[in-house]
N, C-alpha and C positions, 0 to 999 in steps of 0.2 A: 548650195543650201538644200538640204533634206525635205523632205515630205511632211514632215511636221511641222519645221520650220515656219516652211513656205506658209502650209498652213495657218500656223500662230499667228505668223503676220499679218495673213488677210485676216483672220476674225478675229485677233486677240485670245490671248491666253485663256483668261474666263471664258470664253466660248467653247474654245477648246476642251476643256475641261469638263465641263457640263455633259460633254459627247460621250466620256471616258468614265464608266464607275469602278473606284479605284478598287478594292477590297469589298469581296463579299463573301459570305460564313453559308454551307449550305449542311443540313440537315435533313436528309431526305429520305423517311423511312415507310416502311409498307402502309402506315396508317396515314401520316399527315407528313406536311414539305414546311420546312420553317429556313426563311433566308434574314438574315442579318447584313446590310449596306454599311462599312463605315461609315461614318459621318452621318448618318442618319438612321440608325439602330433595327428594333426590329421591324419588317417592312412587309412579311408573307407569312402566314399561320394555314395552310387551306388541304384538304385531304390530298391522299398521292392516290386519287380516279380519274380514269378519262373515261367520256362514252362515246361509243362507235359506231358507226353505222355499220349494220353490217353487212349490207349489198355492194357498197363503197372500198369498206374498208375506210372512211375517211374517219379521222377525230374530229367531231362535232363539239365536243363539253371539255373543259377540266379543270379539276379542285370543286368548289363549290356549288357550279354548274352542274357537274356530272351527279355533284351526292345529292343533286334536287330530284333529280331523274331515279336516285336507285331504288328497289326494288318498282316502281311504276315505270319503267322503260316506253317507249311504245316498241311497236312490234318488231321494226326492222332495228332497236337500236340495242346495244348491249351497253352497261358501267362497266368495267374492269379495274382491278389495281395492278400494273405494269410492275411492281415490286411483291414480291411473297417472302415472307422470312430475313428480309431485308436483301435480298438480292434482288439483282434482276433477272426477272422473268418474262417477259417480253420488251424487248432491247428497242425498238423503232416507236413503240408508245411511251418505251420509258423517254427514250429522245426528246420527243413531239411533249411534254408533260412538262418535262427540267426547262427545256424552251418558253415556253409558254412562263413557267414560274419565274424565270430569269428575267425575261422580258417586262414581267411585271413587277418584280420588285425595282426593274432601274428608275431611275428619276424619268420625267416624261422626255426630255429633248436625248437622253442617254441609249446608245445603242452598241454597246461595247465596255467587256469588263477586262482591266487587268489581269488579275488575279482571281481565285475562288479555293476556297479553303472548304474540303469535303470531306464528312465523317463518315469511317467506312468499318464494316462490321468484321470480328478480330479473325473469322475464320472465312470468309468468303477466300473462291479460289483466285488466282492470278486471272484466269482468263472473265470471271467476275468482275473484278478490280478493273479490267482492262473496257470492258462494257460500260462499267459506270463514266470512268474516263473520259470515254469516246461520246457518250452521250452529251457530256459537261463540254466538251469542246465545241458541240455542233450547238451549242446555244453562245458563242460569239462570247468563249473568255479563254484570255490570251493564254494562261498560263493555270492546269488545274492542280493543285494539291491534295495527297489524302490523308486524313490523321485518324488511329481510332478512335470509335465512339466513347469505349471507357475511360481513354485516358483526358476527352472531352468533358465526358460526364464526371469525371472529380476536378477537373481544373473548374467546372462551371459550376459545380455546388457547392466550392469554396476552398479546397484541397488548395495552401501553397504550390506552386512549382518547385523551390528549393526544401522544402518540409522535410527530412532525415525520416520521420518514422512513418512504417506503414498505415496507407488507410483503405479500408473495403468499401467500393461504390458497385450497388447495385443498379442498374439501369433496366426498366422493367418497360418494354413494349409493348406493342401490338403484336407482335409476332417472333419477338426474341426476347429472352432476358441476359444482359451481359453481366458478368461481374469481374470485375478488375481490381488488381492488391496495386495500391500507385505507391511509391516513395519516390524523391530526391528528382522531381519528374518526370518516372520513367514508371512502368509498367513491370512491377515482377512478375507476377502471372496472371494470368485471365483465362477465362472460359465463357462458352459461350452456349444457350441450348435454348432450341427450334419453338419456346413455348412463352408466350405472353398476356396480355390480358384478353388478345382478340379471342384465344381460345376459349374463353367465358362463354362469349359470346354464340361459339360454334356448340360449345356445350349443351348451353339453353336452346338453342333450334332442336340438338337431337331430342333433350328430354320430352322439350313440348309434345314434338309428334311423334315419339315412344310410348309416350304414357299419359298424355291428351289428345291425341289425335287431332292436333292441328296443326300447319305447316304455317311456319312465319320466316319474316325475312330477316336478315341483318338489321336492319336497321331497328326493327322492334325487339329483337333481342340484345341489343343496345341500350336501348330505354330502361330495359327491365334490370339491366348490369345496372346501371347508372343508379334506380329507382328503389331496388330493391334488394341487391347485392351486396355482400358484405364475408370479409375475409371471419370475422368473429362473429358469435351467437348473438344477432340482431337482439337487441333490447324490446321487439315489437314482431313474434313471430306469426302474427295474423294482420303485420299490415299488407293491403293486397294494391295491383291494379288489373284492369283490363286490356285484355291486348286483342285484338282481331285478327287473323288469318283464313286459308281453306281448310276446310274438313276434310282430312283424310281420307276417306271413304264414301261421301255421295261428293266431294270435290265441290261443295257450296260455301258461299261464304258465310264466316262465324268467326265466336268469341268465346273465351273463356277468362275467369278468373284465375288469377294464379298470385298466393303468397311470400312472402318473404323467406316462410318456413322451409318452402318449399322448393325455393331457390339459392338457401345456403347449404344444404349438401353438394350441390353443382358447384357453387362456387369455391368450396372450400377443398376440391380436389382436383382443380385446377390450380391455387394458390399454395396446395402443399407439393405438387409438382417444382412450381416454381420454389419452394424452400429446399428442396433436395438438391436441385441444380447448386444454390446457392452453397450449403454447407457441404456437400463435395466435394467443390473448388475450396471454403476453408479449410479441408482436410486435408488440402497438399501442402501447407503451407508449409517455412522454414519455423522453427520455435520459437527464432527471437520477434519474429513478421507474427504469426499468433499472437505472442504479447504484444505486439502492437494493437492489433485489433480487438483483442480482452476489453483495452481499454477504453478502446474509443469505438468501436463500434460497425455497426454498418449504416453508410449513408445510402437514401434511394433516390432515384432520378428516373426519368422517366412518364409517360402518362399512367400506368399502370400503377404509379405508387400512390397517384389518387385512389384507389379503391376503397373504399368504405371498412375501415376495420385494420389494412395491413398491416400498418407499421405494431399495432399493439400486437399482431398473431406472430412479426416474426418476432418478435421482442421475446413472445412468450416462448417457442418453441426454440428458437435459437442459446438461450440464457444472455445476451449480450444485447447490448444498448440501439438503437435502431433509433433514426431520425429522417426526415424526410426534407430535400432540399429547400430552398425558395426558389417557387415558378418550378417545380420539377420535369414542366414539358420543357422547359429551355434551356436545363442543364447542358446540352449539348453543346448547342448554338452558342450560348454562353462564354464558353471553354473553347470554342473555334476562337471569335472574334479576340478573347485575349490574344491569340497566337500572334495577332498581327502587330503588336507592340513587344513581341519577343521573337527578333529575329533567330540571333541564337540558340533556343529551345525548339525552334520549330524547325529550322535543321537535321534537328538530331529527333524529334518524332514522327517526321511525316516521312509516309511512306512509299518504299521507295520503287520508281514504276520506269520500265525503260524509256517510255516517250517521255521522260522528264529529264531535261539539262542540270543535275545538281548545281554547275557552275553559273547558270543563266543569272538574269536580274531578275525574275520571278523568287528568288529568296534573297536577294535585297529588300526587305519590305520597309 
C-alpha cells in the first residue's frame, strides 16, 4: 500500500483532502497578485510589495503590510516590487512574496497545491519564464502551468474558446499594456509594450517637482490618478485637491494645490502612448481579422481600463467600438480558472517549459 493510501486510511479521505488544494489560478502582476482556489473562487486581491529590512536583508511585510509602510518606511526598512514590467526583477523576493500569497489563499488546514495555472506575459524571455516557474514551485505546488495573459484576458471577458471570428482584447496594466487578436481559441497575434497606467503615476511625481517644486510619493500620486485623472477633457477643469510633500529647495515640509486642468495634459500622453501601442498591433493584421474587429470592436481588461474617461477616448481616436469588461481587474484570473474545466484547450495553450512533463497528470485536470 502507498503513502497515500496508507494515509487515507488513517485520516480518511476528507481529511486528506482538506490537506490538498486542488487547482489554483494565479495572476501575479507588478501592481497586485490575484489568486483564484477552485471550489472556493476568488481568495487574494493584495499588492505585489514586500518590505525589507535592509540591515537583515530579511522580508518583514507583504501585500497589504508592506503598502502600509510605503512611502513612511522607517529607516532601516525599504517597500519594493519584486516584479517591474511584469517580469521578474528580483527573483528570491519574488519567491518569498508568491509564497506568502500561496499560503494564504489555501484553506487553513491546507498545505500543498496540485496544480496552479499562471499568466505570463507574451514577450518575456525563457530564462524569465523559467524564474517565474522556479518561484511557483518553491511555494509547495506540485505541478506549475503557464498561459498568456491575453489570451486569459479574452477568455475572462467573455471571448468564446470556439468563436471562428476575431476579437481585439486590450489588457491595460500597471506597467504593461497587452493586446491580443484571439480566434477559434488561439492567439493570432499580440504585442506587447513596456507602458501602463503606473506610468501616470510616475508622470504626476515628475511634473509636480518640475513645475511645483514639490517631491511626493507614489502613493499620492495615485490618489491624484484616481481623483483627478481623466483620459477626456474633464467636465470640471478647476476641480482641485491638496496634496502634501518636501519642498524642493529648503527640503521642508509643504503643500500645494493642484487641478484637474492641470493634470489632464499628463494624463492624456500617457494614455495616447498606450493608443499607439494599440493600433500598431491593428496595423498588422490579416484583412479578413480587420473585419473582424470593424465590427466588434476592442474589449478592455485590465486595472488601467478603470481610468476616468478611456474607453470614450479610444472609441473616439480609434473610429471603432471599445467596451470595457465586467470586473476588468479579473479578466485574467477569470480566463485562468475556465482552463481548468477545459482540459483539451489548455493543452494546446499553455506554455510550453522543459521542467514540465506534457505527459504527466498535471494536465489530466
Amino acid at each position: 500500500m502507498g503513502f497515500i493510501s496508507k494515509t487515507a486510511a488513517f485520516m480518511g479521505m476528507p481529511a486528506l483532502r482538506n490537506l490538498v488544494s486542488d487547482s489554483i489560478a494565479i495572476d501575479m502582476g507588478s501592481a497586485t497578485t490575484v489568486i483564484y482556489v477552485r471550489g472556493r473562487g476568488l481568495v487574494l486581491d493584495e499588492p505585489s510589495l514586500v518590505a525589507v529590512n535592509n540591515i537583515t536583508g530579511e522580508v518583514i511585510a507583504v501585500g497589504r503590510e508592506a503598502r502600509q509602510m510605503y512611502g513612511r518606511e522607517a529607516r532601516d526598512v525599504s517597500v519594493v516590487a519584486p516584479l517591474v514590467n511584469g517580469v521578474v526583477a528580483d527573483f528570491e523576493r519574488t519567491r518569498t512574496m508568491l509564497e506568502h500569497f500561496v499560503r494564504e489563499a489555501r484553506s487553513g488546514v491546507s498545505i500543498f497545491s496540485r496544480r496552479a495555472l499562471m499568466s505570463v506575459d507574451p514577450v518575456v524571455t525563457h530564462v524569465e519564464r523559467r524564474a517565474l516557474l522556479s518561484a511557483a514551485e518553491h511555494a509547495r505546488i506540485g505541478r506549475v502551468l503557464m498561459m498568456e495573459e491575453g489570451l486569459a484576458a479574452a477568455f475572462g471577458a467573455g471571448i468564446k474558446t470556439n468563436d471562428l471570428n476575431a476579437s481585439a482584447v486590450a489588457d491595460i496594466g500597471s506597467g504593461t499594456t497587452n493586446v491580443a487578436i484571439v480566434a477559434n481559441g488561439a492567439i493570432i497575434h499580440a504585442h506587447s509594450n513596456r507602458i501602463g497606467s503606473g506610468d501616470i503615476n510616475t508622470a504626476i511625481i515628475n511634473h509636480v517637482r518640475r513645475h511645483r517644486g514639490l517631491a511626493i510619493g507614489l502613493p499620492s500620486a495615485e490618489k491624484i490618478k484616481l481623483e483627478l485623472g481623466s483620459a477626456t477633457l474633464p467636465e470640471d477643469l478647476a476641480a482641485e485637491m491638496t496634496v502634501g510633500g518636501r519642498d524642493v529647495l529648503t527640503g521642508s515640509p509643504a503643500a500645494i494645490t493642484i487641478t484637474a486642468g492641470e493634470i489632464y495634459p499628463i494624463t492624456q500622453y500617457v494614455v495616447g502612448k498606450i493608443l499607439e501601442g494599440v493600433l500598431s498591433t491593428l496595423a498588422e493584421l490579416p484583412p479578413e481579422v480587420a473585419g473582424d474587429i470593424y465590427g466588434r470592436g476592442i474589449i478592455l481588461t485590465g486595472g488601467g481600463a478603470l481610468l476616468n474617461g478611456l474607453p470614450e477616448y479610444l472609441r473616439e481616436e480609434s473610429k471603432l467600438p471599445v467596451t470595457v469588461a465586467d470586473d476588468p481587474r479579473y479578466a485574467i484570473v477569470r480566463g485562468l480558472e475556465q482552463m481548468f474545466d477545459e482540459p483539451l484547450l489548455l493543452r494546446r495553450v499553455v506554455r510550453s517549459e522543459p521542467l514540465l512533463d506534457a505527459s504527466s497528470e498535471a494536465y489530466s485536470l
